[in-house]
VOVO-622053 format. One record per residue (C-alpha): residue number from 1; residue in one letter; x negated, y, z. Coordinates in pm, 1 decimal. Example, Ala and Ser with C-alpha at 12.3 -4.5 7.8 and 13.67 -1.06 7.14 Angstrom:
REM VOVO-622053
- 1  A  -1230.0  -450.0  780.0
- 2  S  -1367.0  -106.0  714.0
This chain:
REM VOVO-622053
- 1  X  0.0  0.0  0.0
- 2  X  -135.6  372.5  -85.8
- 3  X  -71.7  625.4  94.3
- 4  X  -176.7  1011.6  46.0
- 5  X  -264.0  1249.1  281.0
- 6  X  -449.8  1579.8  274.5
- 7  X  -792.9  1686.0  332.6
- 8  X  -862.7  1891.8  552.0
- 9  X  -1223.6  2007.8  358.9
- 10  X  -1140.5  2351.7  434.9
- 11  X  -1241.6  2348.9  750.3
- 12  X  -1546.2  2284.3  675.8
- 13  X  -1815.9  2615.3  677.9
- 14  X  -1822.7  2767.1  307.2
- 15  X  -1869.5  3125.0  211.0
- 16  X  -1546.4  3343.9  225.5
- 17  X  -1580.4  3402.1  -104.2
- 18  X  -1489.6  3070.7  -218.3
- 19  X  -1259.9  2972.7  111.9
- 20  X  -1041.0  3283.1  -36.8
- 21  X  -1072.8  3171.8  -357.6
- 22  X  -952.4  2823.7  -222.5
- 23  X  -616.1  3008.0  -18.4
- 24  X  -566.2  3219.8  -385.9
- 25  X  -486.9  2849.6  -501.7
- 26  X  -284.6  2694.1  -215.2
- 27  X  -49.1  3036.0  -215.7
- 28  X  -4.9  2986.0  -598.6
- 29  X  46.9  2618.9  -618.3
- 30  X  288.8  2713.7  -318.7
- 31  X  474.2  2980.5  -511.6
- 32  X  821.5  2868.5  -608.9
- 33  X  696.4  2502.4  -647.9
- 34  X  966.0  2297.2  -744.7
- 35  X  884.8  2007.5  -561.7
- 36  X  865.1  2212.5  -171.3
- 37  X  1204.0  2468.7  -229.3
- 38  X  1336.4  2674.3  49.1
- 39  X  1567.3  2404.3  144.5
- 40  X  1279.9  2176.1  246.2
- 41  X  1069.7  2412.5  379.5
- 42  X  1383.1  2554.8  613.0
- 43  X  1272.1  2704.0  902.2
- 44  X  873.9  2644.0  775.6
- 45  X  922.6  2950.4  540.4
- 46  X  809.8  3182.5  797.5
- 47  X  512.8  2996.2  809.8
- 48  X  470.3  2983.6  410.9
- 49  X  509.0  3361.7  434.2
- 50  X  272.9  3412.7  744.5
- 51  X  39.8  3224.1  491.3
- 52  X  77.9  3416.7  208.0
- 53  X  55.9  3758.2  389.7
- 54  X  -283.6  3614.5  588.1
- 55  X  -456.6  3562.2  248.0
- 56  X  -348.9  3873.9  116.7
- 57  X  -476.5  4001.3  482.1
- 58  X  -837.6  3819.8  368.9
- 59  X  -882.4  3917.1  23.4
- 60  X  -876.8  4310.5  169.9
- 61  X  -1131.2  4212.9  436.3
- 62  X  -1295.2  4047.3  193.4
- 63  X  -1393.3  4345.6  -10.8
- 64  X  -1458.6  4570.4  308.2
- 65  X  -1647.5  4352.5  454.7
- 66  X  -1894.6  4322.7  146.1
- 67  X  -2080.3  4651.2  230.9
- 68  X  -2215.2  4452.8  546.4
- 69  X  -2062.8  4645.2  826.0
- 70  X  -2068.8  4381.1  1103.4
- 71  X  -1755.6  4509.4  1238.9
- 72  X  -1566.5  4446.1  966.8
- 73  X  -1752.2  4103.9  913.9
- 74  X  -1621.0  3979.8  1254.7
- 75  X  -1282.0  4065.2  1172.6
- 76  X  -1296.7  3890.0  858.9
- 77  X  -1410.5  3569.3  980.7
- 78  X  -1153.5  3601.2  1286.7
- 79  X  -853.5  3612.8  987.8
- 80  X  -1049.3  3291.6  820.3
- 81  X  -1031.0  3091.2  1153.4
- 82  X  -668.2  3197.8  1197.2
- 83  X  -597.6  3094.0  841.2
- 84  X  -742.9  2802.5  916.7
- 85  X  -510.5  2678.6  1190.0
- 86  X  -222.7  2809.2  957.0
- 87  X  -372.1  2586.6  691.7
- 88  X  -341.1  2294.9  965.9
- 89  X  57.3  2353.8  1021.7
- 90  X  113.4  2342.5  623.6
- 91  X  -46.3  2022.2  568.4
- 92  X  134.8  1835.4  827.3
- 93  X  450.2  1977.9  718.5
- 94  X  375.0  1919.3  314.3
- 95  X  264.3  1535.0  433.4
- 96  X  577.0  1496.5  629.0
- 97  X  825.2  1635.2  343.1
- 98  X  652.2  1386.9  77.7
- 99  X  668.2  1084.6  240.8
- 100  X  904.5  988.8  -5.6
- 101  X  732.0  1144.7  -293.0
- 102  X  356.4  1167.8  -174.1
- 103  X  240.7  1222.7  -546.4
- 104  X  378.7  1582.9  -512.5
- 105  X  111.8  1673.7  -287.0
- 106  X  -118.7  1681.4  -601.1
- 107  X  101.3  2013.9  -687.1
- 108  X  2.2  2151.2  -345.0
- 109  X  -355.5  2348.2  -439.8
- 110  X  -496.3  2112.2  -137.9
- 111  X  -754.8  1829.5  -229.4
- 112  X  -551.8  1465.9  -158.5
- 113  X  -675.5  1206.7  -51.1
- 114  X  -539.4  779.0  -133.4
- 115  X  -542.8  558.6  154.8
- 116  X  -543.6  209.6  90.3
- 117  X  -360.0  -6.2  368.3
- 118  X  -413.9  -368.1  393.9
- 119  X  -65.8  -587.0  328.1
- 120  X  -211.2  -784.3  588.9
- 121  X  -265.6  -523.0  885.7
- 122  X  -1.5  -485.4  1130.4
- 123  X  150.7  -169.6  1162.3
- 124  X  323.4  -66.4  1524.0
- 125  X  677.9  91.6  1454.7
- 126  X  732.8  390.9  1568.7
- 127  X  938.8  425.1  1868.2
- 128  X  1160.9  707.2  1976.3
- 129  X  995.4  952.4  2285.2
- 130  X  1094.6  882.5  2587.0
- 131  X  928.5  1189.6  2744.3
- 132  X  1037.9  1462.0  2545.2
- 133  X  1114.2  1770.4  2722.9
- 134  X  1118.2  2147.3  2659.4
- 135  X  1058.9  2419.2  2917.7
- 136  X  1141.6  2775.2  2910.2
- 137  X  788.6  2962.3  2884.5
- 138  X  894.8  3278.0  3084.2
- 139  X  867.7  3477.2  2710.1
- 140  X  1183.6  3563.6  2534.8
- 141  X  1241.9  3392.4  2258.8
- 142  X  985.5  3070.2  2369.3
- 143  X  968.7  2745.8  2467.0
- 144  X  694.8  2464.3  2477.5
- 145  X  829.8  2093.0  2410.2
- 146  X  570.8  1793.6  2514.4
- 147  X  584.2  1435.6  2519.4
- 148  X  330.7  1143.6  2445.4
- 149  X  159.6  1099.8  2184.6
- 150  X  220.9  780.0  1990.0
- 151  X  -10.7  563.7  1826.1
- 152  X  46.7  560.4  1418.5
- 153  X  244.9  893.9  1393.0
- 154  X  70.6  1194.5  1179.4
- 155  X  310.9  1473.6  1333.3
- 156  X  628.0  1556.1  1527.6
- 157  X  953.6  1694.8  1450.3
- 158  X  1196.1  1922.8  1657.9
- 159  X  1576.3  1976.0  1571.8
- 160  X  1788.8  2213.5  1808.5
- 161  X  2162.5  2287.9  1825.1
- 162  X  2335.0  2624.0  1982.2
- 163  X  2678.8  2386.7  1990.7
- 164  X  2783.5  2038.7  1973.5
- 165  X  2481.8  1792.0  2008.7
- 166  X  2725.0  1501.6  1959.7
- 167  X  2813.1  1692.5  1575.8
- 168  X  2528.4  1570.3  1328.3
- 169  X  2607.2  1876.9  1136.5
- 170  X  2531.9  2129.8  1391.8
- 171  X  2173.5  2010.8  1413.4
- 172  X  1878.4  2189.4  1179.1
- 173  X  1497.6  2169.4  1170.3
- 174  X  1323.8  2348.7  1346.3
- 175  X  941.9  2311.9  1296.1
- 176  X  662.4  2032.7  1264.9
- 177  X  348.2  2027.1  1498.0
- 178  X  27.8  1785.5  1430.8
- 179  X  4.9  1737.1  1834.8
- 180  X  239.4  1689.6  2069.3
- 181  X  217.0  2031.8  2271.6
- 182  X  447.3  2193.9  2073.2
- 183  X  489.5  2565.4  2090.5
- 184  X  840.9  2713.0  1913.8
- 185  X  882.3  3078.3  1878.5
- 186  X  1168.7  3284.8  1781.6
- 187  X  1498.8  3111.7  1977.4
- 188  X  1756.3  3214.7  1999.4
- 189  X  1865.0  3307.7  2415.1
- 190  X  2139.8  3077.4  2593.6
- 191  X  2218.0  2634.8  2619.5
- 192  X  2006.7  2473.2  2348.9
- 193  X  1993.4  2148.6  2305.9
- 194  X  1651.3  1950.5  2144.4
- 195  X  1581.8  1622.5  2035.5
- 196  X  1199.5  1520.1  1915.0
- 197  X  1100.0  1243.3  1645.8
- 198  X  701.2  1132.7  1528.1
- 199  X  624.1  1075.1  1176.3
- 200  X  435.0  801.6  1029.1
- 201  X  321.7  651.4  702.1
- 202  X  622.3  465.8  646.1
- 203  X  889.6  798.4  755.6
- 204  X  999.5  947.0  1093.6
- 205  X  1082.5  719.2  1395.3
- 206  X  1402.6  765.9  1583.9
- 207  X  1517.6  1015.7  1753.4
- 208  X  1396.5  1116.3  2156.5
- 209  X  1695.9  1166.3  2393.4
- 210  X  1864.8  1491.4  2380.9
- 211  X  1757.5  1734.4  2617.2
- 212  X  1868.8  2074.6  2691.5
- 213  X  1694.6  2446.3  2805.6
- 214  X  1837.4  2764.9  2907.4
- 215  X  1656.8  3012.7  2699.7
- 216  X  1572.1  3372.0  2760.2
């Protein structure tokens, strides 16, 4: 069995002329690509558009920054790392949306990589969290879920409701995190209810128990 996942070669130390050069690509492959719309990437698009502003951000440092002023170098490089951990967040997301059609990651601008699984290896199914939970962080408009990590999964996904957790249809996405301290921003205050799932090679696992937070 193949399976294709991203490399993460940009974290690796290049100049910033080429690691802009290399965020140039992602935003354009990422522009109106037919295979990630704004239905998948739901509430992810503020992170597609944090991107695309960041590397805007970096191609102005860029340029001031070429006249050597050290100033303006260590700004620079601050915007790279923080582009870099943006970077992170996209590719966990992208592999998550294309576990059904992980060829479209090739459309991506990112550099893919084809592991090959052994028929013969066996593979742990994921299981649903039993740990989950999601605390009120004291800042309006936050909250920080956490549970175990689980052996297999590549990421985790959050859902929340404002109304009936027992209606499917009032549930929604609301982000994916590569670790398991997962930090959600702009909520909404009052009751909200959460449930947690990892994601693995072969899809996501089932669903945690619901749990709910009083927001601020």
């Amino acid at each position: 069995m193949k399976q294709r996942r991203i490399k993460r070669e940009y974290r690796q130390r290049s100049s910033p002329a080429k690691f802009l050069t290399f965020c140039k690509k992602v935003k354009l492959s990422l522009t109106d690509n037919p295979n990630y719309p704004d239905l998948t990437w739901g509430a992810n698009t503020t992170l597609r558009q944090k991107y695309f502003e960041k590397v805007d951000g970096l191609e102005v440092s860029c340029h001031l920054a070429s006249n050597g002023d050290r100033l303006l170098i260590r700004e620079r490089d601050k915007l790279i790392q923080e582009i870099i951990l943006t970077l992170d967040e996209i590719a966990s997301f992208l592999e998550a949306a294309s576990i059904r059609n992980p060829d479209a990651l090739f459309s991506t601008g990112f550099s893919v990589t084809q592991e090959r699984r052994s028929s013969h290896r066996i593979r742990l199914a994921l299981t649903a969290p039993t740990d989950f939970t999601v605390v009120n962080s004291g800042e309006r408009g936050k909250a920080v879920g956490s549970a175990s990590s689980m052996p297999g999964a590549y990421n985790q996904e959050i859902h929340i409701n404002k109304r009936d957790p027992s209606v499917e249809e009032d549930w929604f996405h609301k982000a994916i995190f590569a670790d398991v301290d997962m930090k959600m921003e702009n909520l909404e205050p009052g009751n909200t209810f959460f449930r947690m799932r990892h994601h693995g090679p072969d899809g996501p696992g089932p669903w945690s128990a619901i749990v709910s937070t009083m927001l601020t």
